[in-house]
C-alpha positions as CSV (number, residue, x, y, z in Angstrom):
1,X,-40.7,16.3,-13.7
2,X,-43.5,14.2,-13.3
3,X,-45.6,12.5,-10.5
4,X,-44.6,8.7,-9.7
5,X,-48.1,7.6,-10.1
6,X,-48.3,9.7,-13.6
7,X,-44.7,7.3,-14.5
8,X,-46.6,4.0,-13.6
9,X,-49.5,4.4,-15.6
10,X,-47.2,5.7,-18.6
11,X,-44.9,2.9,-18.2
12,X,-48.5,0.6,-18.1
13,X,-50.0,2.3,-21.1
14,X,-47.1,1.5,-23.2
15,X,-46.0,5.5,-23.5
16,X,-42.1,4.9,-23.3
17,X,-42.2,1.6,-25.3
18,X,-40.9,2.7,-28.2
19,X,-38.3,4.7,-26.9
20,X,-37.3,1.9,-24.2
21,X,-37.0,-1.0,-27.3
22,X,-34.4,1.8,-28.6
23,X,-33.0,2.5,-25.9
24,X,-32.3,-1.6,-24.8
25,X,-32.0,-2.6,-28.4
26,X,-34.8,-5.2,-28.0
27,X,-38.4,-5.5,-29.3
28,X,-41.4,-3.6,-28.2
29,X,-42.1,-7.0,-27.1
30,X,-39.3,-7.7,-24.7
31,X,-39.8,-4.1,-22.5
32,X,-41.9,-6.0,-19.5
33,X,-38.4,-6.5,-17.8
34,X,-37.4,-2.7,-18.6
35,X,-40.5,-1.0,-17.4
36,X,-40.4,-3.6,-13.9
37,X,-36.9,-1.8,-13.2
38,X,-38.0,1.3,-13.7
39,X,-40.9,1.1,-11.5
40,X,-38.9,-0.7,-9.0
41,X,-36.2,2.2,-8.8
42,X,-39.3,4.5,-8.5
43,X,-40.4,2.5,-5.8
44,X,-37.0,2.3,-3.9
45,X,-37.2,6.7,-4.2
46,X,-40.3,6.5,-2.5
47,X,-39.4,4.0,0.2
48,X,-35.9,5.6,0.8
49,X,-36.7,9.4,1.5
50,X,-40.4,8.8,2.3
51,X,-42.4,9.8,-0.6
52,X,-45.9,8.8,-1.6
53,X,-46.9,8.9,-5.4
54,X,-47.4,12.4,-5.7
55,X,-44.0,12.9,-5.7
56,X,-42.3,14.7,-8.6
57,X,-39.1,13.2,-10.3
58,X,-37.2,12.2,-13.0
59,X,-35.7,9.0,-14.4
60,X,-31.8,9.1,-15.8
61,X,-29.9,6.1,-17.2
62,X,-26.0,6.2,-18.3
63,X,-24.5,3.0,-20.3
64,X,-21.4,0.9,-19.7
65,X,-18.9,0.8,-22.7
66,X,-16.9,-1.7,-24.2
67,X,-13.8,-1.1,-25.8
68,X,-13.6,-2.4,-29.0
69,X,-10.0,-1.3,-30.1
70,X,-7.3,0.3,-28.9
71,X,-6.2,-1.5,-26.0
72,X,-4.2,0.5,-23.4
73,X,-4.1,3.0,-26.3
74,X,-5.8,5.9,-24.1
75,X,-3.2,6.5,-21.9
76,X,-0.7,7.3,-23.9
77,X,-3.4,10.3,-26.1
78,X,-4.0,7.5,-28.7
79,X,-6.9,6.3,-30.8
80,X,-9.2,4.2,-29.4
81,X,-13.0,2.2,-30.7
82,X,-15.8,2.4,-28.0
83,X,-19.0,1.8,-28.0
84,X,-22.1,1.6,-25.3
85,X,-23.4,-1.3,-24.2
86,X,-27.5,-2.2,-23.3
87,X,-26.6,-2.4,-19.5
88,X,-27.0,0.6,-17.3
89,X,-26.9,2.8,-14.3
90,X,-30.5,3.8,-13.7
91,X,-32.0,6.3,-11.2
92,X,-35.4,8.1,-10.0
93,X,-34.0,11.9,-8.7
94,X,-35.3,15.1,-8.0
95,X,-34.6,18.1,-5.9
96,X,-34.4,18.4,-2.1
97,X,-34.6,22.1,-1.8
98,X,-31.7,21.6,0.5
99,X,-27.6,22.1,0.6
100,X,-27.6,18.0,1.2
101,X,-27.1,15.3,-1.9
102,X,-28.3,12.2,-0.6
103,X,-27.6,8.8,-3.5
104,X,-28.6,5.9,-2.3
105,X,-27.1,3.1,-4.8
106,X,-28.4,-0.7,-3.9
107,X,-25.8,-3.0,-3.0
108,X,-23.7,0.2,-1.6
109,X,-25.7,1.7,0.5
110,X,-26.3,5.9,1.3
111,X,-24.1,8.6,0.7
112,X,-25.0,12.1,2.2
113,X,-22.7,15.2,1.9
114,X,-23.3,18.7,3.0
115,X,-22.6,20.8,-0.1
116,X,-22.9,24.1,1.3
117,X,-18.9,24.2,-0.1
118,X,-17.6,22.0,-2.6
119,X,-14.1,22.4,-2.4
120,X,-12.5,19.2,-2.0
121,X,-12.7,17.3,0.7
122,X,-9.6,15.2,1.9
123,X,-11.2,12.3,3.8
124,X,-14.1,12.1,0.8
125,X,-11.1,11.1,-1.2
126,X,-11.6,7.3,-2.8
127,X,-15.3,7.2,-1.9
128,X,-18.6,7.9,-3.4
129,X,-19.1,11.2,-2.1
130,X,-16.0,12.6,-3.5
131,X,-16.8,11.5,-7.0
132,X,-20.4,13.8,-6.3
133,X,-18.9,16.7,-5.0
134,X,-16.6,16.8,-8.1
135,X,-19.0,16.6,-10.5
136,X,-21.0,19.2,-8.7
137,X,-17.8,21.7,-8.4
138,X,-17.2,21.6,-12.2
139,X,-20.8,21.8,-13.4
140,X,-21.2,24.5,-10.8
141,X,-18.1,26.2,-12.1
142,X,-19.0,25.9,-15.6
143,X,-21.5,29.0,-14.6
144,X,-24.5,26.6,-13.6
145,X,-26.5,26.6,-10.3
146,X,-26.5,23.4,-8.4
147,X,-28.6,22.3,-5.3
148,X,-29.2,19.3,-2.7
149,X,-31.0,16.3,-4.2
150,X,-32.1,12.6,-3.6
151,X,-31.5,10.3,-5.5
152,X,-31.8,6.2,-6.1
153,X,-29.8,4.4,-8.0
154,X,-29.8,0.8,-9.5
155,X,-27.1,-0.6,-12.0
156,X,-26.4,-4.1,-14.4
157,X,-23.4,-3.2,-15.1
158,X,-21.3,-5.3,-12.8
159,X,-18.1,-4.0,-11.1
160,X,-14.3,-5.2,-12.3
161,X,-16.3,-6.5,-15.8
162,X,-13.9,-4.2,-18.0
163,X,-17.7,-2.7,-19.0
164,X,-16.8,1.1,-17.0
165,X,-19.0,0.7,-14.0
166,X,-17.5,3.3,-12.6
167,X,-17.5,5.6,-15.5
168,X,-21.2,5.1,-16.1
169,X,-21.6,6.1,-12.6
170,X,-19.9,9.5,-13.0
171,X,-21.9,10.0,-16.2
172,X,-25.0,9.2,-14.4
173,X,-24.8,11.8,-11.8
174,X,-23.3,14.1,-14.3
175,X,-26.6,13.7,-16.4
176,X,-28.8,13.9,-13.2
177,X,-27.5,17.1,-12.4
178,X,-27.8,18.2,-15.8
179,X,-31.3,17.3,-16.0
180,X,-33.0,18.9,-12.3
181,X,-30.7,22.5,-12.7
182,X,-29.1,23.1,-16.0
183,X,-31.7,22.7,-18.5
184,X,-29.6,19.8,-20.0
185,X,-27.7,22.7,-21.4
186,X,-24.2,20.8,-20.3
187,X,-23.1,18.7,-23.4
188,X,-22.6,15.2,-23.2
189,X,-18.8,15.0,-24.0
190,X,-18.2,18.1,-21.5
191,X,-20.3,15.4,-18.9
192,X,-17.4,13.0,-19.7
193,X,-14.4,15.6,-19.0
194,X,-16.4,16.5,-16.0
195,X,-16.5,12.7,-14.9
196,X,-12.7,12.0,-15.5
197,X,-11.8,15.8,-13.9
198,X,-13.6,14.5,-10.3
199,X,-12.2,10.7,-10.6
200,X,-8.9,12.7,-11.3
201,X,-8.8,15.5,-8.8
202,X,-11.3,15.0,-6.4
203,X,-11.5,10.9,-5.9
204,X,-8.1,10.3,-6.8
205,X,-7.4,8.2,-9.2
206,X,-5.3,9.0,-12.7
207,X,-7.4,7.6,-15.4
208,X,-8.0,8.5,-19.0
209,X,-11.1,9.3,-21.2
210,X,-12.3,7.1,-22.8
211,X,-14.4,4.6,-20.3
212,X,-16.4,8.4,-19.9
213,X,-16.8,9.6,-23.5
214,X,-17.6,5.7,-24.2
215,X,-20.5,6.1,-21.4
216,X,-21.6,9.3,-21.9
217,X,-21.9,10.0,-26.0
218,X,-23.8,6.1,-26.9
219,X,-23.1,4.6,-30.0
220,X,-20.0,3.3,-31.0
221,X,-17.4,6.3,-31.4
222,X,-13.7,6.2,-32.5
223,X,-11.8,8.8,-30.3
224,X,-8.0,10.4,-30.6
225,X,-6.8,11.6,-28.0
226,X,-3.8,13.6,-29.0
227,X,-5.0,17.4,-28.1
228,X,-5.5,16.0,-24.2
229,X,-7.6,19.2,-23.8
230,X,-9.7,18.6,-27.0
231,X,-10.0,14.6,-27.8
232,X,-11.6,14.3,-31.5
233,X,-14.6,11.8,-31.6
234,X,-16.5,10.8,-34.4
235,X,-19.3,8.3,-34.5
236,X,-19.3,5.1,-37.1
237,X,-22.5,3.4,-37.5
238,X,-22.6,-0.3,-38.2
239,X,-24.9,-3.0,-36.7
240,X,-23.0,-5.9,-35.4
241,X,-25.9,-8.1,-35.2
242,X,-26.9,-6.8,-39.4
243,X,-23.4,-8.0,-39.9
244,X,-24.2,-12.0,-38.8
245,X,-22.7,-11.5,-35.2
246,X,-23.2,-11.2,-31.5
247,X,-21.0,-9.0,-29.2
248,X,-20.0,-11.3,-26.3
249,X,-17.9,-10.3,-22.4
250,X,-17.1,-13.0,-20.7
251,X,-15.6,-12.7,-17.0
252,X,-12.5,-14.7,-16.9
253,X,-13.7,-15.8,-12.8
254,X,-9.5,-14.2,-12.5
255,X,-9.2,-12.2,-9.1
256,X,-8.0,-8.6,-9.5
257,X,-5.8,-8.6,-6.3
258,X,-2.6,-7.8,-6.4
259,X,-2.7,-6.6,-9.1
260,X,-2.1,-2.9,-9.2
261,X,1.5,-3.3,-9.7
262,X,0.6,-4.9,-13.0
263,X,-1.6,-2.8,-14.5
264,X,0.7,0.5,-13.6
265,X,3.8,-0.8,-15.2
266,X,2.1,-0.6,-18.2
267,X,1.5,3.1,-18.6
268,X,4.5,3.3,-16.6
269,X,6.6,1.6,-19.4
270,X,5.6,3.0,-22.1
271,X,6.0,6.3,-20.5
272,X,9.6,5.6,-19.8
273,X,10.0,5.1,-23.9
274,X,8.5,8.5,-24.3
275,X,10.6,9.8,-21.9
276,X,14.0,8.5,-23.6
277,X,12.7,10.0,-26.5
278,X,12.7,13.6,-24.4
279,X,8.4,13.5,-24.6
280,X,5.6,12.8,-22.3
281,X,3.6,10.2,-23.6
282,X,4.3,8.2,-27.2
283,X,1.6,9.8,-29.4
284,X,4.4,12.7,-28.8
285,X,6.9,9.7,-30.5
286,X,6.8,9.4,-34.2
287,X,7.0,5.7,-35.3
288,X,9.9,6.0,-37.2
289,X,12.2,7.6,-34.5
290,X,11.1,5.0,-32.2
291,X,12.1,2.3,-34.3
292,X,15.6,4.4,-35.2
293,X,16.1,4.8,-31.7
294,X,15.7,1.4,-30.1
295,X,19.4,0.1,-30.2
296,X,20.2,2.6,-28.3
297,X,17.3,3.3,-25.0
298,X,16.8,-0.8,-25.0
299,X,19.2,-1.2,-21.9
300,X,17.7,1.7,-20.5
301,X,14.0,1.0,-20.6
302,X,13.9,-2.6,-20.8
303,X,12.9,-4.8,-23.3
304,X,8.8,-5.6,-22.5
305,X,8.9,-1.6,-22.5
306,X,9.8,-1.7,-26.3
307,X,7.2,-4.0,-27.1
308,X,5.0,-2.7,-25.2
309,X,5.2,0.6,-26.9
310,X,5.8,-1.3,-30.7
311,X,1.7,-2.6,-29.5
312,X,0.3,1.1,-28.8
313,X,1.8,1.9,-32.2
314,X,0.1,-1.1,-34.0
315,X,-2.8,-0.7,-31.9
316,X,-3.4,2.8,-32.7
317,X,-3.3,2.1,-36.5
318,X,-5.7,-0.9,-36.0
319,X,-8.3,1.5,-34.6
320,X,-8.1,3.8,-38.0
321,X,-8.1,0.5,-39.8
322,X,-11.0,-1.0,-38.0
323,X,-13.2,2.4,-38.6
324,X,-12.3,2.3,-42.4
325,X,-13.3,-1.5,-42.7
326,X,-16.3,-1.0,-40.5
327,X,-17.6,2.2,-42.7
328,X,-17.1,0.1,-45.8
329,X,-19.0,-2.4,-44.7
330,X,-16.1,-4.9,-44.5
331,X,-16.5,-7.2,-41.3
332,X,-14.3,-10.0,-42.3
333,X,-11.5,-7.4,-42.6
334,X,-12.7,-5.7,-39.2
335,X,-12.8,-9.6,-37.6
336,X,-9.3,-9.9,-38.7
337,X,-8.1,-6.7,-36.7
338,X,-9.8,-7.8,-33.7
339,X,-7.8,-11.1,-33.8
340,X,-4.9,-9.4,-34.6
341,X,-5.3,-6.7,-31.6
342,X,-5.8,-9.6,-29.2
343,X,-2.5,-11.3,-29.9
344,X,-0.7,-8.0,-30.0
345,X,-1.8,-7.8,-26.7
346,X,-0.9,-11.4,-25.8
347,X,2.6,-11.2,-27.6
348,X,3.5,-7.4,-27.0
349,X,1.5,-6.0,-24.5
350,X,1.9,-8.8,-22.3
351,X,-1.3,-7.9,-19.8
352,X,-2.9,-11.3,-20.2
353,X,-0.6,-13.1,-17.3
354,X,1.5,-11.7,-14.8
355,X,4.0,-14.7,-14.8
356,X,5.0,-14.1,-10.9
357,X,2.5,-17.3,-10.9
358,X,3.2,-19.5,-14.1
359,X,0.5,-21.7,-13.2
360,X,-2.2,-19.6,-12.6
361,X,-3.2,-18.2,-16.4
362,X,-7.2,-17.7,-16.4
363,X,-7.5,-15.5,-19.1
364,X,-5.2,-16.9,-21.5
365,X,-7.2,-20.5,-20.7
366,X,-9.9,-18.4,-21.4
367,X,-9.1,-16.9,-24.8
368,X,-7.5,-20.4,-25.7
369,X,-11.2,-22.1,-25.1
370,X,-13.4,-19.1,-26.9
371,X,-10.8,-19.3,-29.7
372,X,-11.3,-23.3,-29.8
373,X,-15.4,-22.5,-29.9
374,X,-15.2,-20.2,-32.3
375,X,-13.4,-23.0,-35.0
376,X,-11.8,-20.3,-37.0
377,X,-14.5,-18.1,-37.3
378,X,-15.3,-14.8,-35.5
379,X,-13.1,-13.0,-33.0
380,X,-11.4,-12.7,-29.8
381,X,-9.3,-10.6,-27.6
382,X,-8.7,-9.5,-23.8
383,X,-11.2,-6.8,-22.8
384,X,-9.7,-3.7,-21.0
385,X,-7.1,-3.9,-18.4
386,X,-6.1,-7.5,-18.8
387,X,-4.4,-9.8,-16.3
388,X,-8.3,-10.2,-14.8
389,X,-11.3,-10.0,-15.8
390,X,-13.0,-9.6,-19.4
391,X,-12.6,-11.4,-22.7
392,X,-14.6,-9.8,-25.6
393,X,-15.8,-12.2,-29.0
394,X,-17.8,-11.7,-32.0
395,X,-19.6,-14.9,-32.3
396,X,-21.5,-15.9,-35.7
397,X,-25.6,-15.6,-34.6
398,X,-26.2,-19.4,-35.4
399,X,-23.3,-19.8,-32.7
400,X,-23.9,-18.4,-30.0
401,X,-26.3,-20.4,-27.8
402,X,-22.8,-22.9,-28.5
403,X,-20.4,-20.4,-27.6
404,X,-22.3,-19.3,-24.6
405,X,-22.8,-22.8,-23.1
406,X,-18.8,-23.4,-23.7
407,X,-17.7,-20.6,-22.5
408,X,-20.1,-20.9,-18.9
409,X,-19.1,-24.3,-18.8
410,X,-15.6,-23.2,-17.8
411,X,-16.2,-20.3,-16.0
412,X,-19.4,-20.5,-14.6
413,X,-23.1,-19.5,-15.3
414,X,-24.3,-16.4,-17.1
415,X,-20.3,-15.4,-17.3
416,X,-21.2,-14.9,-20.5
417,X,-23.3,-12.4,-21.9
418,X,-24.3,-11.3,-24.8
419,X,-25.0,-7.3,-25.5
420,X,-25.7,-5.0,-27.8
421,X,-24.4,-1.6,-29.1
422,X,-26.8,0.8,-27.3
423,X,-27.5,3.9,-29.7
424,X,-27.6,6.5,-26.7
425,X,-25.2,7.4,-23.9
426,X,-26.3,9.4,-20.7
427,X,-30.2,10.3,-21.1
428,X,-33.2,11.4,-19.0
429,X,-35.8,8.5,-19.4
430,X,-38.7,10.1,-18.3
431,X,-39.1,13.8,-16.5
């Protein structure tokens, strides 16, 4: 822990520049903008629960993620391609001495629980506190002591972008508590199950792992998902921007209303295979008795189910592909599988539309104009979910300012941005 005034004049004298320009994957140069928000969230600490500059605390940041393959793999215990992104969830924390947590997150307000118990807590459920309390239970059941604390909390990483905001907010507490009572003895991928276990249990929403273990471990991982209790993750190092190329979301503007239905039959679906198969989930299915068997579950399941589940094989296949072309340094090959993932999704996965409104097709208008920009070079695919919100494109560097200006054009400004693999996932900045 140290003082607020000691932060500022650290953050003056240049002490974190070094480890900030690695941390944002910009030059030494370019931290001014980094060290302003960290002084601000240090400001908004003091301002919020009435602290001067002698305070003690500590700063914590957790990344979004993007997913790079695998696309509505995850569900299913498949393979997926993540990586971190330079946006984050930042905060100033520190002990309160008291049984109260108190998070104050700008543009949401406070949260205050008593955690005197932390069983869960039935009206907390689909709110901020309940996410909190979860994270607590766990950490506190994994043998650790936890306590009251205050906290402020700042993020970039906008909500509905397909970037995990709420992921990198479970990893972000996860870390904070990690970092004021366990010695940051609490590994980062256990931070991740602990995430998904209180979005699961205690918030109250099903949701796999990998938006967490993309937050939490940094880098850009491959993940398979198989053993549910014991996900194998391995990082692969490759510089997109060494390689000629910019990483690019771009929000389709698309509204996520009404949507819900959508997005749940597609785990739903491919479920349904599994289950005429006499499994749970199709990384239970092997390939070739899927294919032998669809004569005769077709009428039963439906046939966008079958295709839906002939993408999560393809899909999953693409990820080991894209690792192996990555790790030998082959990005036209990787560019390809990217291409080819996006129309998988378009033609098989079908989560670009809903088509109970023909006329109203954002996102594929969307892909059709970055593919158009891009003039055969490159890469482009949906982003997460579907139906709404993200695209994802490697652009060529001497392209992008075009791209950009095309793409925002349609859409808006700044709905495209361009980002950068962030080496490191959940970290304490400064204590």
């Amino acid at each position: 822990m140290l003082t607020i005034r000691t932060l500022k004049e650290k953050l003056a004298n240049g002490s974190y520049d070094a480890s900030l320009a690695h941390l944002y994957c910009q030059g030494v140069e370019a931290m001014g903008p980094y060290k302003e928000r960290i002084a601000h969230v240090a400001d908004g600490y003091a301002a919020t629960f009435g602290k001067d500059e002698n305070a003690e605390v500590a700063i914590f940041s957790a990344p979004g993620r993007t997913e790079i393959g695998g696309n509505h793999t995850d569900h299913q215990r498949g393979k997926v391609l993540t990586g971190s992104v330079n946006l984050d969830a930042l905060a100033c924390a520190a002990p309160n001495g008291t049984e109260t947590v108190n998070v104050f997150s700008e543009g949401f307000g406070m949260t205050s629980m008593d955690i005197s118990s932390l069983e869960i807590v039935p009206e907390e459920k689909n709110t901020t506190a309940s996410l909190v309390r979860g994270i607590l239970n766990a950490i506190y059941e994994d043998g650790h002591p936890v306590s009251g604390f205050d906290a402020y909390i700042i993020s970039d990483v906008p909500g509905g972008s397909g970037l995990s905001s709420s992921a990198c907010f479970e990893v972000l507490i996860g870390v904070i508590i990690n970092g004021l009572f366990c010695n940051n003895e609490v590994s980062l991928p256990r931070i991740a199950r602990i995430g998904q276990y209180a979005e699961n249990v205690y918030f109250g929403k099903p949701s796999g792992l990998m938006d967490q273990m993309g937050c939490a471990i940094g880098g850009i991982i491959t993940i398979d998902f198989k053993d549910a209790e014991n996900p194998v993750f391995r990082a692969v190092d490759f510089d997109f921007a060494g390689a000629g190329y910019a990483l690019c979301i771009i929000d389709s503007g698309a509204d996520h209303a009404d949507l819900t239905d959508d997005y749940a039959a597609v785990p739903a679906e491919m479920k349904a295979v599994a289950a005429a198969l006499g499994k749970e989930v199709l990384s239970e299915v092997d390939e070739k008795d899927f294919y032998k068997a669809i004569p005769s579950i077709k009428a039963a399941v439906g046939d966008r189910a079958i295709l839906r589940a002939i993408h999560y094989y393809n899909d999953c296949a693409r990820v080991d592909e894209q690792v192996a072309a990555l790790a030998d340094n082959d990005f036209a090959r990787f560019l390809t599988l990217v291409n080819e993932s996006g129309k998988s999704s378009f033609t098989y996965l079908q989560n670009i539309s809903t088509y109970r409104n023909p006329a109203d097709q954002p996102v594929a208008v969307a892909l059709a104009v970055a593919e158009h920009l891009l003039g055969g070079e490159g890469a482009s695919r949906v982003h997460g979910g579907g139906f709404a919100g993200t695209l994802q494109a490697f652009v060529p560097l001497a392209k992008v300012a075009e791209f950009k200006a095309g793409m925002d054009a349609l859409l808006g400004e700044d709905m495209c941005k361009v980002m950068y693999i962030r080496p490191v996932g959940g970290c304490t900045i400064a204590d």
